[in-house]
C-alpha positions as CSV (number, residue, x, y, z in Angstrom):
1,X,80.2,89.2,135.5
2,X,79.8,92.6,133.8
3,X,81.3,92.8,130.2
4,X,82.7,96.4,129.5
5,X,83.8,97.8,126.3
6,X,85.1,101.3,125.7
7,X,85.6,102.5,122.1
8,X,88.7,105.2,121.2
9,X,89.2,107.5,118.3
10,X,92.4,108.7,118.4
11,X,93.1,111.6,115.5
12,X,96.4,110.6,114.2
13,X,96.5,113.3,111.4
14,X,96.5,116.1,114.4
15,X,99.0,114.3,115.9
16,X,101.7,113.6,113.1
17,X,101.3,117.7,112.6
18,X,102.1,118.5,115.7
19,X,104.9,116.2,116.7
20,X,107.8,118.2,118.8
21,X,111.1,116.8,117.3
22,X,113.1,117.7,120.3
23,X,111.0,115.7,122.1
24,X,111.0,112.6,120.5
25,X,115.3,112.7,120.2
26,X,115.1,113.2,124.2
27,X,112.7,110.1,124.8
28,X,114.8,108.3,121.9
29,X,118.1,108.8,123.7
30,X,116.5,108.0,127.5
31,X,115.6,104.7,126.3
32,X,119.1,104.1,124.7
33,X,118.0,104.2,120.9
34,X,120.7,106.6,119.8
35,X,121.1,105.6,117.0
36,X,117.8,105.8,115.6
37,X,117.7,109.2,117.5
38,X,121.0,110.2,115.0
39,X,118.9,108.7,111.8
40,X,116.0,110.6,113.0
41,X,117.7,113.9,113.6
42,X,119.7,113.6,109.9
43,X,116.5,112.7,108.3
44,X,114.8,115.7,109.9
45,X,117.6,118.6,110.0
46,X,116.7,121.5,107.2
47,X,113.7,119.8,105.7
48,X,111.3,121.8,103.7
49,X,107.8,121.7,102.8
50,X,106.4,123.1,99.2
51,X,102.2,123.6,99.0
52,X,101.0,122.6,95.4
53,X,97.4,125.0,95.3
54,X,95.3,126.1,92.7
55,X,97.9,124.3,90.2
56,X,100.6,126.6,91.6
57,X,103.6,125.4,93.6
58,X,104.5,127.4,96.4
59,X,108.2,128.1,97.5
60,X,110.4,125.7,99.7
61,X,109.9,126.2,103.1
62,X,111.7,125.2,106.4
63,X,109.2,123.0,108.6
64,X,110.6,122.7,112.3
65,X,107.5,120.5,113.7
66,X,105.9,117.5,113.0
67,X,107.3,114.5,111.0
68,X,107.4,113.0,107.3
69,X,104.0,110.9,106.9
């Protein structure tokens, strides 16, 4: 009997930044996790992102896509 092995790299980074919110409440609410959809959704709703370069802190802005890591 032949033995296979397959090896997968799977770049999470790419993934967490491009994460469609809309998305995930949809699946969420198909498979009857509402509530976590709601937590989600109020966790989510009117977050911002600030970029710290070059010692400087940028200003507050709205992020639409991807999730908190």
């Amino acid at each position: 009997m032949e033995n296979k092995k397959s090896l997968w790299f799977i770049d999470f980074e790419k993934a967490f930044d491009s994460v469609n919110r809309s998305t995930i409440f949809k699946i969420l609410n198909i498979l009857g996790l509402n509530l976590i959809s709601n937590l989600l959704s109020s966790l989510w709703s009117n977050s911002s992102t600030q970029l710290y370069f070059n010692g400087n802190l940028s200003d507050p802005f709205i992020t639409s896509k991807g999730v908190k890591q």
